[in-house]
N, C-alpha and C positions, 0 to 999 in steps of 0.2 A: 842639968838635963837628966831624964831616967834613963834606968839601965837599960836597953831594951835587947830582948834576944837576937843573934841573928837567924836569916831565916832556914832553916831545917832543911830545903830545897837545893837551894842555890849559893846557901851560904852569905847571902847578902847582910852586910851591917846597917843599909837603908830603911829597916821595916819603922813601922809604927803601928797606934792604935787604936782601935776603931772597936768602941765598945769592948765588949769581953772578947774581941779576936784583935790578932796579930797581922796585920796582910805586908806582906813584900813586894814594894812596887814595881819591883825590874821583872821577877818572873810571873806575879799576879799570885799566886801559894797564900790561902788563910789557914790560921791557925788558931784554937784556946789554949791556955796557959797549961791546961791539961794534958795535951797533946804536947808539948815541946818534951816532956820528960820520956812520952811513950813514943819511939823513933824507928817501931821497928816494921809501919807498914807502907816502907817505898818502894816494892816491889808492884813494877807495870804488868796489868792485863791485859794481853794484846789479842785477841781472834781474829780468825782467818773468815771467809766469806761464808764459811760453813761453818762457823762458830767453831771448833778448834782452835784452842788456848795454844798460840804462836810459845815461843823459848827464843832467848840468844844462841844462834848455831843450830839451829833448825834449816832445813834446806824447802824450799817453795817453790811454786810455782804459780806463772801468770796466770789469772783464766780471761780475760780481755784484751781485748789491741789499747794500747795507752801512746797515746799522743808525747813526744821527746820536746819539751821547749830547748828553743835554739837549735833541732835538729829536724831534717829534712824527711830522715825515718822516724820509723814508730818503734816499740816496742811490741810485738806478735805475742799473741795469746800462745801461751803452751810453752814461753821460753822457762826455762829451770833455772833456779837461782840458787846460791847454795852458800852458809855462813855468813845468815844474816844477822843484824843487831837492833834492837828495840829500843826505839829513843822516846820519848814526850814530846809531843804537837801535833801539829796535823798528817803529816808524813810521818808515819810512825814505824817505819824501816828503813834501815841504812842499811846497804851493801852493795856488792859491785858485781858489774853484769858484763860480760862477754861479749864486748862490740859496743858497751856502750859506757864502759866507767862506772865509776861512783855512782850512786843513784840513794834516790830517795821514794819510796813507796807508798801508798796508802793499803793498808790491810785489807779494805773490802774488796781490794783485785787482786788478792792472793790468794791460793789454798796451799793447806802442808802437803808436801810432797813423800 
């Protein structure tokens, strides 16, 4: 069997190969053989609703009512969030909100505060 990289992402030893790219099938990440050696552009770009480039530990704010699955309340426009963290996927903020736990975000309903 070839040696095959693992994947740069997620570190998976699953990958294979698909033409001149690498793809990893747990986290979906393609790659060329070119790319595995240059590793240095994992850094997330995240915007806020007004296009300001989000950070980790940045403090935000809602600007819309957002619907709480599993909960009876909402989340109000204008609440403040503060030390947030910038993940990969579709919710692409994690942090915890006062009244309401752990949460997960979508950037387009935030601005930097």
């Amino acid at each position: 069997m070839f040696d095959l990289p693992n994947c740069p992402k997620c570190n998976s030893e699953y990958t294979y190969e698909d033409g001149s790219l690498f793809i990893c099938p747990e986290c979906g990440h393609e790659w060329t053989s070119e790319l595995e050696t240059e590793n240095d552009d994992d850094k997330i770009i995240i915007k806020d609703a007004n296009g300001n480039i989000l950070n980790d530990g940045d403090s935000i704010t809602v600007i819309k009512d957002l619907k709480v699955k599993g909960s009876s309340s909402s989340l109000k426009a204008g609440t403040k969030v503060k030390n947030i963290r910038l993940v990969d996927g579709d919710h692409n903020i994690d942090c915890k909100i006062d009244g309401f736990g752990a949460m997960k975000l979508k950037s387009e309903f935030v601005k930097k505060a």
